[in-house]
N, C-alpha and C positions, 0 to 999 in steps of 0.2 A: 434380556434381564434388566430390571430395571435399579436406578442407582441404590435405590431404595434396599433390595436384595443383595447387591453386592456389598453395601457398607455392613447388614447385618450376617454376610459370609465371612466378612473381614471380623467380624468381632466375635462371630465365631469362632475362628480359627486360631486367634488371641486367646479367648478363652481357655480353649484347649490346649495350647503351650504350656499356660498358666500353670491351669491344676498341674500337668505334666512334671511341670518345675515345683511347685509348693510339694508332691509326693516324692521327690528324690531332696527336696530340703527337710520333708520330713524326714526321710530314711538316715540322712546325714546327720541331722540333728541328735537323734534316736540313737544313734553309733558313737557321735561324739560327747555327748553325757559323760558313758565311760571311759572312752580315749579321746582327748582334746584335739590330738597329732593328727586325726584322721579328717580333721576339718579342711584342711588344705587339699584332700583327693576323694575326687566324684567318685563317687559309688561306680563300679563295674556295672551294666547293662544286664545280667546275669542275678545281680542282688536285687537290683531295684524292679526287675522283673518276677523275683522269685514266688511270690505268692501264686501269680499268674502261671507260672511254668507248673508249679507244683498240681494245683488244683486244676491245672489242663490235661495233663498227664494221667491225671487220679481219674477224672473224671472219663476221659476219651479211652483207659483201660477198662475200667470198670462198666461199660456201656457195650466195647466188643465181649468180656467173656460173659455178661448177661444176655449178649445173643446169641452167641454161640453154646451156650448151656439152655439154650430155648430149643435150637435147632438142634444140636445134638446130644443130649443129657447123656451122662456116662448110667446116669442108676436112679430108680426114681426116689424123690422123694416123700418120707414119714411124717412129716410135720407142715403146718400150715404154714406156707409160702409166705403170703401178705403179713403175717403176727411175726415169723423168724424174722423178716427185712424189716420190715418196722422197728424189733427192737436192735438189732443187729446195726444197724444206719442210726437208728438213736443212741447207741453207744458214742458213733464217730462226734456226731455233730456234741452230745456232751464232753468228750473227751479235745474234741477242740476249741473251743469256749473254756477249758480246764488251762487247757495249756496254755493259748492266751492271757488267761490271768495268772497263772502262777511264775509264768516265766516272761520276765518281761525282753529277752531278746531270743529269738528263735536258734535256730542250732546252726544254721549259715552267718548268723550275726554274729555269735559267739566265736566261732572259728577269724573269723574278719577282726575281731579284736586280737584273737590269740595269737594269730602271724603277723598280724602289724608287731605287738610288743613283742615277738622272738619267742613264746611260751612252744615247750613242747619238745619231743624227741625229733621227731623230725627237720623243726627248724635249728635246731644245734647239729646237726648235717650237713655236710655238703654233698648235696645230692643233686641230678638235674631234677628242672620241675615235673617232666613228664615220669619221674621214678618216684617222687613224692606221691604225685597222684596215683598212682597206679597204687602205691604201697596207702594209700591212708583208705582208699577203699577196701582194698584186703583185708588191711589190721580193724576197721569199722566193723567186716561183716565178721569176722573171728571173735571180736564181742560179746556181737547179736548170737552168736549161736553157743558163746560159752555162757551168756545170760540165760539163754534159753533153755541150756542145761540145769542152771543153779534154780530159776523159779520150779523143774518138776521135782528135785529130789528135796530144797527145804521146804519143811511142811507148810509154814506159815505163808511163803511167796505161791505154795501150789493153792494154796487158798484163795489167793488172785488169779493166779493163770487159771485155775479151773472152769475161769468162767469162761473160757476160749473154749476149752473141750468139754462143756457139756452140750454144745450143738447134734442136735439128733442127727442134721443134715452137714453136707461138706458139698459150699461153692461159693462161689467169690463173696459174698458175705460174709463169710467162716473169716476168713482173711481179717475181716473191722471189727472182730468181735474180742474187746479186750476191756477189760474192769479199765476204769477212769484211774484208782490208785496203782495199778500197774504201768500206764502209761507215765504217771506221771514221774515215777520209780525209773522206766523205761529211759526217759528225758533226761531224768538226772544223773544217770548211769553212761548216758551218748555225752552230756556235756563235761563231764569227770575224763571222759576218754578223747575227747574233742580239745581241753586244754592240756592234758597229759603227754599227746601223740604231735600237737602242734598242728592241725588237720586243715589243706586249705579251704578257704570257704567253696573252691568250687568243688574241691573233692566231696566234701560232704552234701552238698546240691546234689550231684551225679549218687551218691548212696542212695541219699533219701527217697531219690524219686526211683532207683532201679529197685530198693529193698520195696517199696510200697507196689509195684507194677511185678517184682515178680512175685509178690504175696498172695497179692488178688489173681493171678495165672496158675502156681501150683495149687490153691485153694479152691478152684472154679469145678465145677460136675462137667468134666468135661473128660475125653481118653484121648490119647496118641496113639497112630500104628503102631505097633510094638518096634517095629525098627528105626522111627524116630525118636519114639523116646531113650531105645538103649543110647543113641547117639549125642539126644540133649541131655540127658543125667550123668553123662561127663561135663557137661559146663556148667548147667542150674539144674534148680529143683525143680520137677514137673510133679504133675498134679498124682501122676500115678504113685510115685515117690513120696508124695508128701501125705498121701490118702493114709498109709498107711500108719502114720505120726498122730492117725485121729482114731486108727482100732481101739474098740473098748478091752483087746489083750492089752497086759501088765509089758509084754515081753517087745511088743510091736509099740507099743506108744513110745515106750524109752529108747526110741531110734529112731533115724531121718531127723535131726534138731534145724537141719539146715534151712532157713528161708528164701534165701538167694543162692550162695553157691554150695552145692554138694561136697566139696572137699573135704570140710571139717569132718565131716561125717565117718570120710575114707578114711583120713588120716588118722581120726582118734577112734576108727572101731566100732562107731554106731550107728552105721548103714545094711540098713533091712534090704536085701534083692527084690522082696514081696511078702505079702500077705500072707497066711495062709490059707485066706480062704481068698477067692475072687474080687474083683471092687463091687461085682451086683452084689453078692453074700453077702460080705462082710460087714460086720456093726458099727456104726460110727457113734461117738462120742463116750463115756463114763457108764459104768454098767449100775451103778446106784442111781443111777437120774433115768434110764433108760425108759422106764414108764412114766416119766415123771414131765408132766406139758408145760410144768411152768418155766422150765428153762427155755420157751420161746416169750417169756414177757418179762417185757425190759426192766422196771421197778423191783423184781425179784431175783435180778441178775447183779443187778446193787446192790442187793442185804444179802446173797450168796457167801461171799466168802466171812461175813459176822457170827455164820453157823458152828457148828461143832466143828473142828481142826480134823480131816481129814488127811489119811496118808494114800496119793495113787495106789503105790505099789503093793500096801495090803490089802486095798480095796479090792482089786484087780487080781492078785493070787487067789483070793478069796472065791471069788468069780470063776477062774480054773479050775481050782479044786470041783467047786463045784458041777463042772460041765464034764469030767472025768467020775 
């Protein structure tokens, strides 16, 4: 190797420190805006990674159950493949360019503020840290599933969530498919509960990335032997479990709210065993859109909920009666 080479490996390798060091002076700088206190302690490895972890995670899920719904499809699909992902994927990436701008620190920065200044039920505790964590994940996904609850029964919020269950189809796209105003509703509903609970930033890391990895896993066209799944829907949600959270019945949609863990479901009563018809049978999505092709194009999944104020549950009795 000539000197020549090695001077330009060494400035290389300069270089890349560099940036290294200017993105953790960003990320401190960024933090300390709002807490000055925080200027004195490096960012955790975990924060200043987090973009990376998250979007690794997203990505390296989302790639196994897309082949494994290649290789083994639980039920085929109605609607055009390439136009559902299209618009379905163009929800995500608009939805995060939204979030980006509207929220200028993410939901791990937030929490990183909130325990530094002592904010929150938890940190007025004395608890150890490994029971904090344990508990801000719990009480996070307990949220997620009594939110989940409140957007199907008030009409105006099923106005946004509907655009989740008008999907003809159910698999790991179903999962990224959510109106931009719901998410951003969403956002502000985790950081209300993020400074209220005291949540630490890594607790919140470990939700994010488990609720989004087990979203796209029970969402996926995919089955379980019936004997592993009775065994995994005591811990999470599998896809069998969640399928039925997307029947076009009144009586099956308003059960299984859970995204990550099943509990809530047990606990408060609204956990469906099954179907009643099979996963090949059975209808997936809103029985007023059910002929309707435009709920695969993305542009018209955005002016969705500006329509007439629909209500699921009369929609959907409506529907019974009718099949009776």
């Amino acid at each position: 190797m000539s000197k020549l080479d090695g001077h330009t490996g060494k400035h290389d390798r300069r270089l890349r420190v560099r940036v290294q060091e200017s993105r953790k002076a960003c990320l401190s700088l960024h933090l300390n805006i709002f807490v000055p206190e925080l200027m004195l302690t490096p960012p955790p490895p975990y924060l200043t990674h987090e973009p990376l972890i998250r979007l690794g995670c997203f990505v390296g899920v989302l790639v196994l159950m897309s082949l494994w719904e290649l290789v083994a499809p639980c039920r085929p699909l109605v609607a055009s493949k390439p136009q559902r992902w299209g618009s379905n994927l163009g929800l995500v990436l608009l939805n995060t360019i939204l979030l980006r701008t509207v929220f200028p620190l993410t939901a791990v920065n937030l929490a990183t503020i909130a325990t530094a200044q002592g904010w929150g039920l938890l940190q007025a505790l004395t608890l150890p840290g490994w029971l904090v964590l344990g508990l801000s994940v719990l009480l996070l996904d307990l949220i997620v599933y009594g939110q989940h609850l409140v957007f199907h029964f008030v009409p105006l919020l099923w106005q946004l969530h509907k655009v989740h269950h008008t999907d003809l189809d159910f698999d790991v796209t179903t999962a990224l498919r959510f109106h931009p105003l719901e998410i951003v509703l969403s956002m502000g509903i985790k950081c209300v509960a993020i400074v209220g609970l005291g949540t630490p930033a890594l607790a919140v890391l470990i939700f994010e990335v488990l609720l989004n990895a087990t979203a796209m896993f029970n969402h996926s066209n995919v089955s379980l032997p019936n004997g592993v799944d009775r065994v995994l829907r005591r811990f999470i949600v599998t896809p069998d479990m969640h399928r039925i959270h997307h029947s076009i019945i009144a009586q099956e949609t308003n059960s299984n709210f859970g995204f990550n863990l099943p509990w809530w479901d047990y606990l408060f009563g609204t956990y469906r065993d099954r179907a009643s018809l099979s996963p090949q049978a059975m209808a997936i999505g809103l029985s007023e859109y059910q002929q309707d092709l435009r709920v695969t194009q993305w542009f018209w999944l955005l002016l969705l909920p500006f329509g007439p104020v629909s209500n699921k549950n009369d929609c959907d009795r409506e529907n019974d009666c009718d099949r009776e």
